[in-house]
One Martini backbone bead per residue (centre of mass of N, CA, C, O) as a GRO file, in nm:
protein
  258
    1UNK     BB    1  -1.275   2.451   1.346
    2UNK     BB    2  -1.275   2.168   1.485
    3UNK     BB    3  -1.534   2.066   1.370
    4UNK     BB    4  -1.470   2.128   1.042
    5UNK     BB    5  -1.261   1.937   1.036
    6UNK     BB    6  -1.422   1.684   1.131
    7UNK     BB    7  -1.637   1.732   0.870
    8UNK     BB    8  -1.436   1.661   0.680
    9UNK     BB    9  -1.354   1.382   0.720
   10UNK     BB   10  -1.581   1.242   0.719
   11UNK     BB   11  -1.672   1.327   0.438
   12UNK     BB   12  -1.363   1.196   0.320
   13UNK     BB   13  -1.469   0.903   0.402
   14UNK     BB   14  -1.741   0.847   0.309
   15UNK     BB   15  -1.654   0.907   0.016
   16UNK     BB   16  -1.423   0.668  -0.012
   17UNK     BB   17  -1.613   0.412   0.054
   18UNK     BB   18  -1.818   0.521  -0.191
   19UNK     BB   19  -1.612   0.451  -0.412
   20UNK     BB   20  -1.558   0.221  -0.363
   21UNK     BB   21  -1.817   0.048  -0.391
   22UNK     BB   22  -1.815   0.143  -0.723
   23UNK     BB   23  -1.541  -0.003  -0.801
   24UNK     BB   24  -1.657  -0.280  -0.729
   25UNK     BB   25  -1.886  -0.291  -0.911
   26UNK     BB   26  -1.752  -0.240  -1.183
   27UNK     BB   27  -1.588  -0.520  -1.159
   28UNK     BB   28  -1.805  -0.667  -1.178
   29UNK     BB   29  -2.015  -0.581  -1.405
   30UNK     BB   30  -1.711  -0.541  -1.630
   31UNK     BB   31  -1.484  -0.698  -1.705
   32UNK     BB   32  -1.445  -0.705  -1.999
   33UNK     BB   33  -1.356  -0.368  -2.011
   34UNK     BB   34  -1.045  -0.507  -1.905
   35UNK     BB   35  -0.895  -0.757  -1.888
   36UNK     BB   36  -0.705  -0.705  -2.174
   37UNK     BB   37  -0.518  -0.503  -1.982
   38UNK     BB   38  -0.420  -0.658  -1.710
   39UNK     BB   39  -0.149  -0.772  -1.781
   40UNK     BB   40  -0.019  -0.521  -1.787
   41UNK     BB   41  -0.078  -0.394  -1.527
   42UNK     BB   42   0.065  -0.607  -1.378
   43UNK     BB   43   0.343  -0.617  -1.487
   44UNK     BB   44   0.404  -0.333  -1.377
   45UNK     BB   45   0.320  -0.370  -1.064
   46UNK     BB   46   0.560  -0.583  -1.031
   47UNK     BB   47   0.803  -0.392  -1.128
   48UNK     BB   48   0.761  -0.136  -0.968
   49UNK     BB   49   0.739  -0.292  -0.666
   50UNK     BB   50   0.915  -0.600  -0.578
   51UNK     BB   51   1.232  -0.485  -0.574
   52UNK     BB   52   1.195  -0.251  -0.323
   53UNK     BB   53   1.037  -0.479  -0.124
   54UNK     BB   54   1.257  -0.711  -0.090
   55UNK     BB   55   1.516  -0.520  -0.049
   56UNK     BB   56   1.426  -0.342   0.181
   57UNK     BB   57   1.299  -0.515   0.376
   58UNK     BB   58   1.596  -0.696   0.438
   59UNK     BB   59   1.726  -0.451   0.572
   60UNK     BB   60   1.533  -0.371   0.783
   61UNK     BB   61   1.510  -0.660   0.922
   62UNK     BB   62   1.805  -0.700   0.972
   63UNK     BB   63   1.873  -0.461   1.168
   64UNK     BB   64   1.680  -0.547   1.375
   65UNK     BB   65   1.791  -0.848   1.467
   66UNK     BB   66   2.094  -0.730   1.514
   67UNK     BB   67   1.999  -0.487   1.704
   68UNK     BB   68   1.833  -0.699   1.892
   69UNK     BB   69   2.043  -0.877   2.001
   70UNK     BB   70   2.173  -0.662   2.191
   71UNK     BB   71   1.961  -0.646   2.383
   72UNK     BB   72   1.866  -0.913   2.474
   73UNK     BB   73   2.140  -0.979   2.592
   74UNK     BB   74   2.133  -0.768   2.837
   75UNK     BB   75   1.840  -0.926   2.925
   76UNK     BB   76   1.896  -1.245   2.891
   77UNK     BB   77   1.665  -1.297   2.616
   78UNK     BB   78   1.731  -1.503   2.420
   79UNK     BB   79   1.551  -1.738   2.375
   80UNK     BB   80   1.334  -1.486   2.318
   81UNK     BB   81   1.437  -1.412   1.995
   82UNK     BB   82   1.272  -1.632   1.820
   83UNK     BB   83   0.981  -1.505   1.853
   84UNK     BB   84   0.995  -1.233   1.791
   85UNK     BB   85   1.055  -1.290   1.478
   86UNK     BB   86   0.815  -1.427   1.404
   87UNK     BB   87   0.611  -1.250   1.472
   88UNK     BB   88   0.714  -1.021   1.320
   89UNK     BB   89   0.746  -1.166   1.013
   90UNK     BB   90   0.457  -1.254   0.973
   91UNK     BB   91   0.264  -1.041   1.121
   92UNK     BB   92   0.367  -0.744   1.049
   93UNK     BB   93   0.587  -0.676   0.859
   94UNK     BB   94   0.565  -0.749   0.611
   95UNK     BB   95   0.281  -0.601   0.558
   96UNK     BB   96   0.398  -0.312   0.632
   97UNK     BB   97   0.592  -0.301   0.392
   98UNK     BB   98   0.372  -0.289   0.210
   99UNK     BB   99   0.221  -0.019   0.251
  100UNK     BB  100   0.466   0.147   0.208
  101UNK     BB  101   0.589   0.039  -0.057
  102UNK     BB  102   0.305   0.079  -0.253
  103UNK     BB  103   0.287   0.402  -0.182
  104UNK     BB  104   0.581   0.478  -0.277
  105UNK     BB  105   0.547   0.344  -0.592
  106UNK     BB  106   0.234   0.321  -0.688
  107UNK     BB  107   0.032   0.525  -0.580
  108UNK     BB  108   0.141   0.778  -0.707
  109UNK     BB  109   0.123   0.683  -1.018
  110UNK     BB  110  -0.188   0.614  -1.033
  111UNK     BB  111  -0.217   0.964  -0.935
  112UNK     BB  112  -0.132   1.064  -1.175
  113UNK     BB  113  -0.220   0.958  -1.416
  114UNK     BB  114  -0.488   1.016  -1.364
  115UNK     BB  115  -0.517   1.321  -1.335
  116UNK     BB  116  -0.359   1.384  -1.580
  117UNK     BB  117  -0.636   1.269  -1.751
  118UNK     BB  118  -0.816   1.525  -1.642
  119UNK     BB  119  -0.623   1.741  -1.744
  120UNK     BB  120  -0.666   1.660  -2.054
  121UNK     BB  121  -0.985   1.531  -2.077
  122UNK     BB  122  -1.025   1.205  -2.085
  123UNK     BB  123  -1.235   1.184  -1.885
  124UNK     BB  124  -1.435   1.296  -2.059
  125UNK     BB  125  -1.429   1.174  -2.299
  126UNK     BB  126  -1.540   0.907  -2.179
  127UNK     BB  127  -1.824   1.047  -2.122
  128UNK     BB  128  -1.885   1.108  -2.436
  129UNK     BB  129  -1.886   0.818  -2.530
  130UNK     BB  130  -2.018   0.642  -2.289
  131UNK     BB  131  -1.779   0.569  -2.077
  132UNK     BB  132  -1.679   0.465  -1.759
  133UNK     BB  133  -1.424   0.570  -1.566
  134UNK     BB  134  -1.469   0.332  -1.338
  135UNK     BB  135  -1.412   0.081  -1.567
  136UNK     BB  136  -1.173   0.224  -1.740
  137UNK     BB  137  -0.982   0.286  -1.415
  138UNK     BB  138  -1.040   0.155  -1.155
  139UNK     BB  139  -1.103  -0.153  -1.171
  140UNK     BB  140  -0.817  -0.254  -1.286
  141UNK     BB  141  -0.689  -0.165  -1.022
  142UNK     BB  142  -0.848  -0.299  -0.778
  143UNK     BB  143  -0.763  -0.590  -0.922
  144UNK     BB  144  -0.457  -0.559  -0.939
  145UNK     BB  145  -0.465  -0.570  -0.625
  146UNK     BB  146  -0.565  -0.791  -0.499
  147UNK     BB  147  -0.381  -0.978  -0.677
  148UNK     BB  148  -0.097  -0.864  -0.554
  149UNK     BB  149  -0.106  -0.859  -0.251
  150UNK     BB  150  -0.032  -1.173  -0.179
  151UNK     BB  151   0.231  -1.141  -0.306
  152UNK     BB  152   0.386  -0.926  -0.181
  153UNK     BB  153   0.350  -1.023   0.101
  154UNK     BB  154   0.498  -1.304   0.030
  155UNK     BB  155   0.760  -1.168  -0.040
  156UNK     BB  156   0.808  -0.977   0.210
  157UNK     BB  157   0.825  -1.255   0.420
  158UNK     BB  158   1.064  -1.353   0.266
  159UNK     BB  159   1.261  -1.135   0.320
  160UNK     BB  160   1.220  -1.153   0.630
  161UNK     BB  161   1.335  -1.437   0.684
  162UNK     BB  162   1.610  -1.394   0.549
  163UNK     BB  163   1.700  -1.173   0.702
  164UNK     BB  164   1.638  -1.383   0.971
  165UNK     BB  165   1.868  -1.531   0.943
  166UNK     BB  166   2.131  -1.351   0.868
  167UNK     BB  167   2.124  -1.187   1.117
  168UNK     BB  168   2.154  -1.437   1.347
  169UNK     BB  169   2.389  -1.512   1.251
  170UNK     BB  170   2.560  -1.249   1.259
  171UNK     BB  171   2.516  -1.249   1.580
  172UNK     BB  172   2.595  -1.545   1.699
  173UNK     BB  173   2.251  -1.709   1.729
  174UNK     BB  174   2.144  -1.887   1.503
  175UNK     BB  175   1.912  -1.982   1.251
  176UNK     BB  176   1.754  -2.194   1.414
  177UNK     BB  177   1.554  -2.043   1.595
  178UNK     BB  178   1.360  -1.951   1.376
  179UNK     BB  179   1.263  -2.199   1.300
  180UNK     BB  180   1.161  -2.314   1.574
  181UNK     BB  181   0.947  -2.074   1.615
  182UNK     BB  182   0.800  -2.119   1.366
  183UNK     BB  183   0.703  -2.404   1.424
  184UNK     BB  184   0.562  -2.339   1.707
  185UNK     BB  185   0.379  -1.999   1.624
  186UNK     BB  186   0.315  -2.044   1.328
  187UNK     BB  187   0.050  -2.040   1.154
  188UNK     BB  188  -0.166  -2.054   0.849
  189UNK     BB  189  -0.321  -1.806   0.994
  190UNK     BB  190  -0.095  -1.621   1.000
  191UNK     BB  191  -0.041  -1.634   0.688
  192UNK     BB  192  -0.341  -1.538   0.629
  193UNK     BB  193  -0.347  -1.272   0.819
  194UNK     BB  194  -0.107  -1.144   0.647
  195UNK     BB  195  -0.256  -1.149   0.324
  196UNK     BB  196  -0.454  -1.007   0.393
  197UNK     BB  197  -0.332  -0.729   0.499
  198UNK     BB  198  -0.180  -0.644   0.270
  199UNK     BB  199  -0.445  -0.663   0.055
  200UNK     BB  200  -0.584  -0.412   0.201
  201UNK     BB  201  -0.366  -0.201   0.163
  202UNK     BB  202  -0.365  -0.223  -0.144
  203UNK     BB  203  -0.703  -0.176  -0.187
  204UNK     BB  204  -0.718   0.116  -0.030
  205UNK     BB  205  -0.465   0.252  -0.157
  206UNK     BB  206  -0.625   0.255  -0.433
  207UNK     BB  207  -0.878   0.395  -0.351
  208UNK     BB  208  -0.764   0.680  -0.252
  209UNK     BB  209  -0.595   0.758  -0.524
  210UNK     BB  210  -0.850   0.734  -0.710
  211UNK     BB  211  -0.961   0.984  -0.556
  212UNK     BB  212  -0.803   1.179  -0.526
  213UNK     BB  213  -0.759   1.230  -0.850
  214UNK     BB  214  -1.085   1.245  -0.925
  215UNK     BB  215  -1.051   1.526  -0.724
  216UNK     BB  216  -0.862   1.670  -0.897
  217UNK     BB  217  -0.740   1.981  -1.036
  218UNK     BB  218  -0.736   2.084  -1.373
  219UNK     BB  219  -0.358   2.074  -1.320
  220UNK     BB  220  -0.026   2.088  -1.237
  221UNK     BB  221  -0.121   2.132  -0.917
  222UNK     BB  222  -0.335   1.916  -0.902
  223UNK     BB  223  -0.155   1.674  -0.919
  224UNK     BB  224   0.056   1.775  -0.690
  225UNK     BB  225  -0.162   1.749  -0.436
  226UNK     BB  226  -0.287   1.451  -0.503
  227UNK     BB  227  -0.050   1.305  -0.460
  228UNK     BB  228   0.047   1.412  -0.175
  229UNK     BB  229  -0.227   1.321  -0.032
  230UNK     BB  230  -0.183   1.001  -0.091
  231UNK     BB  231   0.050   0.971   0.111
  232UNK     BB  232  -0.065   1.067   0.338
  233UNK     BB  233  -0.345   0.886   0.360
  234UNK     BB  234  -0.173   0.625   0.336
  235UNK     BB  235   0.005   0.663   0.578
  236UNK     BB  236  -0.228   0.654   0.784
  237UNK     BB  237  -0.379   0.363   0.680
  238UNK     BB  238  -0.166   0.212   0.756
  239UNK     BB  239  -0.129   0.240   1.064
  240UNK     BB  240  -0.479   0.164   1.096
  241UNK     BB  241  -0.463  -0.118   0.951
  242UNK     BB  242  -0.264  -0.236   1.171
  243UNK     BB  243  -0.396  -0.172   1.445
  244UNK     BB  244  -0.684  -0.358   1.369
  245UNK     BB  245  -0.488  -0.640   1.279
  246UNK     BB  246  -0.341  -0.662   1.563
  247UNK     BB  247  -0.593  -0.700   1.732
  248UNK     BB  248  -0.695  -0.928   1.575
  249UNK     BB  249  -0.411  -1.103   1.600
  250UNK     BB  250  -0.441  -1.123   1.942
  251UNK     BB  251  -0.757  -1.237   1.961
  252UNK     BB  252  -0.712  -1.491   1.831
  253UNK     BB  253  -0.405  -1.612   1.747
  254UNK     BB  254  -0.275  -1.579   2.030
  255UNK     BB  255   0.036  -1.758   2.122
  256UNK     BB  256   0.255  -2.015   2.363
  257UNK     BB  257   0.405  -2.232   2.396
  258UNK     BB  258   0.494  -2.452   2.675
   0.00000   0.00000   0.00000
């Protein structure tokens, strides 16, 4: 049994590799076939995530702040309290925010309207008249994550710094240590590969959830087994792809000034 479930997730990465593949050829193939509908579906997707992502992240930010300052303090090492945060909001915390709210406001949303299409017949209805499912349906959605992933990324970041400004104020240890280590920990790359991070979360994410779509029981149980399923696989994915690139930014970019 543990053999046959180990080659059915194979199977089931390998699918979705694939899948992802068809809808990057497909957005490059023909972008006139979406092109005109992209701006209402990003402001769609602006409107949907960034109110979200940038009230949680602000809230989570502080808390960790405010309640990491009294730990540090008892430790002695308020010194390095302002590396901390540098290094957490540039690098972490922001991208990995985006990852967690892109999943639960965005991808289960995409993931109904998608499957809801397949259960009323829409998308047979789109191969009958001879239009590609995959660029009418899918190529718009992967172009409209690469495009909002920086900015949600950039969002997430600045909400994350200014809680870090505020939490530091509240604990009593100045908001200026923050400024201090981030002028000399945190470099263009790491600003950089903090908006890669969140937009790769944003891209995998978003082929995920329109693979289990298109692979959902045409019900309204296959509907929402879809959504359920999307939820938890880019729960994983989240986790997954922040833990490789915690790997690449700490082999590549981690320093300490002197």
């Amino acid at each position: 049994m543990a053999e046959a479930s180990v080659r059915e997730s194979i199977e089931e990465i390998g699918s979705g590799i694939f899948f992802g593949a068809r809808a990057g050829a497909a957005a490059l193939r023909e972008p006139a076939a979406y092109l005109p509908e992209l701006p209402r579906l990003l402001s769609r997707m602006a409107s949907r995530v960034l109110p979200a992502l940038c009230v949680l992240t602000f809230i989570v930010t502080f808390v960790l702040i405010y309640g990491g300052y009294t730990f540090f303090s008892r430790l002695g090492a308020q010194p390095y309290f302002g590396l901390l945060i540098a290094i957490l909001v540039f690098r972490f915390e922001g991208p990995f925010m985006v990852g967690l709210l892109y999943n639960a406001t965005w991808t289960t949303l995409n993931t109904a309207e998608i499957a809801s299409r397949k259960l009323h017949e829409e998308v047979d209805a789109l191969t009958v008249m001879g239009l590609d499912p995959m660029t009418e349906l899918i190529a718009p959605r992967l172009v409209g994550a690469v495009i909002m992933g920086p900015l949600y990324t950039a969002a997430a970041i600045l909400a994350a710094y200014l809680a870090a400004l505020a939490g530091t104020w509240a604990a009593g240890y100045g908001s200026w240590v923050v400024n201090k280590w981030t002028a000399e920990i945190i470099s263009w790359t790491d600003v950089a590969y903090g908006l890669l991070f969140g937009t790769l979360m944003c891209v995998f994410q978003t082929v995920v959830s329109s693979h289990k779509a298109l692979r959902s029981e045409p019900s309204p149980d296959g509907v929402r087994a879809a959504v359920t399923q999307t939820v938890v696989a880019n729960l994983y994915l989240a986790f997954v792809v922040s833990l490789v690139m915690t790997v690449v930014l700490q082999a590549t970019t981690w320093r300490i000034p002197a």
